[in-house]
C-alpha positions in Angstrom: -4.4 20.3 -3.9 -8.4 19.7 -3.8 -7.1 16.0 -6.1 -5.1 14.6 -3.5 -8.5 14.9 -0.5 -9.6 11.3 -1.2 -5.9 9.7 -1.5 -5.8 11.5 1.9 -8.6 10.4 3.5 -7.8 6.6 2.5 -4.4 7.1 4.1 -6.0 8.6 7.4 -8.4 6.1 7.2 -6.4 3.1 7.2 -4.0 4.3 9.7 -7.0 5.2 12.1 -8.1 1.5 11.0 -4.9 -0.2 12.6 -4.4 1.8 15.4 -7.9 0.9 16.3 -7.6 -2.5 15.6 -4.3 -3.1 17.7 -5.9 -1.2 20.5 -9.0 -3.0 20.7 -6.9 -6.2 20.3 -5.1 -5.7 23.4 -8.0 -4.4 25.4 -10.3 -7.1 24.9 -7.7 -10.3 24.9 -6.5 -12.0 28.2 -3.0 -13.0 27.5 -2.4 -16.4 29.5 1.1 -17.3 28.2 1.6 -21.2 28.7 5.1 -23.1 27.8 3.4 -24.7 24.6 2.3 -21.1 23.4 5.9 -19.4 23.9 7.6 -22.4 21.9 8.3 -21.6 18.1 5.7 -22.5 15.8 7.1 -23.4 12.3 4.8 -24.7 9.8 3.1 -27.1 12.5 6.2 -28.7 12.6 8.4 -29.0 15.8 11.2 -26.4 15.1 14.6 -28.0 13.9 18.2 -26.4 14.3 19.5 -23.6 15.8 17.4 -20.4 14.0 20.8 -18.4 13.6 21.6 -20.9 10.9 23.3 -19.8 7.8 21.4 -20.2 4.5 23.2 -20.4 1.0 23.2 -17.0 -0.9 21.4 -19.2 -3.5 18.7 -18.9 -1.4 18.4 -15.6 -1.4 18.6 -15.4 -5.7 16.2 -17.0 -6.0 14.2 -15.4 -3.9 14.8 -12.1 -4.9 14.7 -13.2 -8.6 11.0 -14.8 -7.4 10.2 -10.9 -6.1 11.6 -9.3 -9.5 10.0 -11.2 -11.8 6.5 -11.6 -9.6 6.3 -7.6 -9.4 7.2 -6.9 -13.6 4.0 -9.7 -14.3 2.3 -7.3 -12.0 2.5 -4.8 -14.3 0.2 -6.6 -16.7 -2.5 -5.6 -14.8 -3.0 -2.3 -15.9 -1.8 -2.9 -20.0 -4.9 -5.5 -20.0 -7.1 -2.7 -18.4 -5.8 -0.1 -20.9 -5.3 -2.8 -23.6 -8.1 -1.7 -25.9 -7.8 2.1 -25.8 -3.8 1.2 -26.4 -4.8 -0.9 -29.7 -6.8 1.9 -31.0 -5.9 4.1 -33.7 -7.9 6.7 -33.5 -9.9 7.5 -30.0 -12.8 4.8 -29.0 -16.6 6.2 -29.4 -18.8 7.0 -26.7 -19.7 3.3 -25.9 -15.9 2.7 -25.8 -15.3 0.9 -28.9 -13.0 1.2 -31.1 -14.3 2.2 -34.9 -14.2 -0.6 -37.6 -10.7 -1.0 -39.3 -9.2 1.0 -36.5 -6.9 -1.2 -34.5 -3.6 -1.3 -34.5 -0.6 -3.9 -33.3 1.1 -1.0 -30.3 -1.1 -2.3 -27.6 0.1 -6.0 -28.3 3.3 -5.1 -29.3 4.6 -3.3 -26.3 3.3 -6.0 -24.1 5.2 -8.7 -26.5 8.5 -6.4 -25.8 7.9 -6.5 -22.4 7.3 -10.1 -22.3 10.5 -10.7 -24.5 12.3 -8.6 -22.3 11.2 -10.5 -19.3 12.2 -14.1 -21.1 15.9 -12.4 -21.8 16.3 -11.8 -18.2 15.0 -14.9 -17.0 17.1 -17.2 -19.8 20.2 -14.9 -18.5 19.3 -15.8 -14.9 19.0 -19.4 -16.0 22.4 -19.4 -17.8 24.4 -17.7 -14.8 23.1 -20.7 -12.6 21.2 -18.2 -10.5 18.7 -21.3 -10.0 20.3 -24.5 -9.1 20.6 -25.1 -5.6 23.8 -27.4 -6.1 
């Protein structure tokens, strides 16, 4: 139980954090609503069309698709941090290195399955038409 006291702390912390900073937002700032402040900002462009409109479920795919494929190259973050100690055969030394004539292919070669498995999904995507907006 003791190992969870900092993740706790950083939760409590933050929340404190935004409740504070909403509170202190509203105390100190004068609202003075004017006509040009309550009309929709879009872009710094005047808005255009009704904002009920209906948008093309292609839209959406690629969108999502965007998400998906954004949040797996995420994942490369911590296979680079853990890369060396992954391409190690035996355990690294005290200065973290690993010993001569050591290294091996798993730390590259699970990130080249991943990658391949990424480029399957994304040539499947392609194929289905998931990306053309016509």
């Amino acid at each position: 139980m003791q190992i969870y006291v900092p993740v706790l702390l950083l939760i409590g912390f933050v929340a404190l954090n935004a409740v504070a900073i909403v509170v202190a937002s509203s105390l100190i700032t004068r609202a003075r609503p004017t006509p040009v402040k309550q009309e929709a900002y879009e872009s710094g462009m005047p808005p255009l069309g009704d904002a009920r409109e209906r948008f093309s479920v292609k839209f959406y795919m690629v969108a999502m698709l965007f998400i998906i494929f954004d949040i797996e190259t995420v994942f490369m973050i911590p296979w680079a941090v853990a890369f060396q100690r992954l391409s190690c055969a035996v355990p690294l030394d005290a200065a973290g290195l690993c010993a001569s004539g050591q290294l091996s292919f798993f730390g590259l070669g699970e990130m080249l399955v991943f990658m391949l498995i990424l480029v399957i999904g994304f040539v499947y995507v392609w194929k289905k038409g998931a990306l053309q907006w016509d």
